[in-house]
C-alpha positions in Angstrom: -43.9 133.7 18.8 -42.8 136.3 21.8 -39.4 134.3 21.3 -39.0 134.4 17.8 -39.9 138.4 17.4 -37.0 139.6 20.0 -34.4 137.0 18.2 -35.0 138.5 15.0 -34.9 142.1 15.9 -31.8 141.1 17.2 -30.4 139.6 13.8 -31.9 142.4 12.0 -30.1 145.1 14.4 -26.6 143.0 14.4 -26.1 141.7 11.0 -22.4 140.8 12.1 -24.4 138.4 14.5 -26.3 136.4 12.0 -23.0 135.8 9.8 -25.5 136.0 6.6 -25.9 132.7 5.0 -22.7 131.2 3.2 -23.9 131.7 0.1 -24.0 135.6 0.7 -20.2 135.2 2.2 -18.8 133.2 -0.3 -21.4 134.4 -3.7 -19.1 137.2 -4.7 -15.9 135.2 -5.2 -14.2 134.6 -9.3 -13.5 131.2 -8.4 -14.0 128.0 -9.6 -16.3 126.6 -6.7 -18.5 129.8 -6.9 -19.4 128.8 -10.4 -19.6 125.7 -9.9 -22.1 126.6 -6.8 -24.0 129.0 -9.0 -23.9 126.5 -12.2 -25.4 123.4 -9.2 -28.6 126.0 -8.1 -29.4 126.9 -12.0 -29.5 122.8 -12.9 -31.5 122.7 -9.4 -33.8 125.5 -10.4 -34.6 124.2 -14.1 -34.5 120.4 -13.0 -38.8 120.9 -11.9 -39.9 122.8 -15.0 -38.0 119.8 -17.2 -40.0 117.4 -15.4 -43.3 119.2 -15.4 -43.0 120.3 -19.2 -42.1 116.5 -20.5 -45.2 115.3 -18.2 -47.1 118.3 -20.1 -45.7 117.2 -23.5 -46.7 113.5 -22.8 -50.4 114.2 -21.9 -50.3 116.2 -25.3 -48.9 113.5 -27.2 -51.3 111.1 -25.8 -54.0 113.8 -26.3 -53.4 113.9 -29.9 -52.8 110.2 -30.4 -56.4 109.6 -29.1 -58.0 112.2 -31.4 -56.2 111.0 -34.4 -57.5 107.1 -33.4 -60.7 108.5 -33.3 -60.7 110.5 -36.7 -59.3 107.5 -38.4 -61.6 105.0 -37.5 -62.1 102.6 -40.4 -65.7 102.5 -42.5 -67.7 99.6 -42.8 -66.4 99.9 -46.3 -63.2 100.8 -48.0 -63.0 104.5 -49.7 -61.0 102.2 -53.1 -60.5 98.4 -53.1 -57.0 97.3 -52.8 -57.4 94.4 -55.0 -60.3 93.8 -57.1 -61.2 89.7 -56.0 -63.3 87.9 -58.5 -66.2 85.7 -57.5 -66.5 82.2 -58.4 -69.3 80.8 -59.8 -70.7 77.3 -59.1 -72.3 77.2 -62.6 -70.1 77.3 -65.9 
């Protein structure tokens, strides 16, 4: 720690020292390669909330698939025949 704290009053006091970060040199540029840089660390930046809202949306969808099983399980009984079936009798 007593080495890092003298290093980085040191960058702080000579910026021309620490050269910045080559985003901060090249950022301010019109051309193509700054926007395709930029375009790259949006798709970087929204690339973890894609993957965490189509895990969300999947836990939902099975969420709701397992109520929906559960509210339509069948009766010991039908609520209307399909057919009507006709016993047969032994005895005419």
């Amino acid at each position: 720690m007593k080495k890092i704290l003298p290093l980085a009053c040191l960058a702080l006091l000579a910026p021309r020292l620490a050269h910045a970060c080559a985003v901060c040199l090249t950022g301010a540029g019109d051309d193509s390669v700054t926007e395709a840089f930029n375009m790259s660390v949006l798709f970087l930046m929204a690339t973890p909330y894609a993957v965490v809202g189509g895990i969300v949306s999947c836990l939902i969808y099975v969420k709701r698939g397992k109520a929906a099983d559960v509210k339509t399980e069948p009766d010991s009984e039908p609520a209307m025949p399909l057919a009507t079936i006709q016993k047969e009798s032994a005895t005419r």
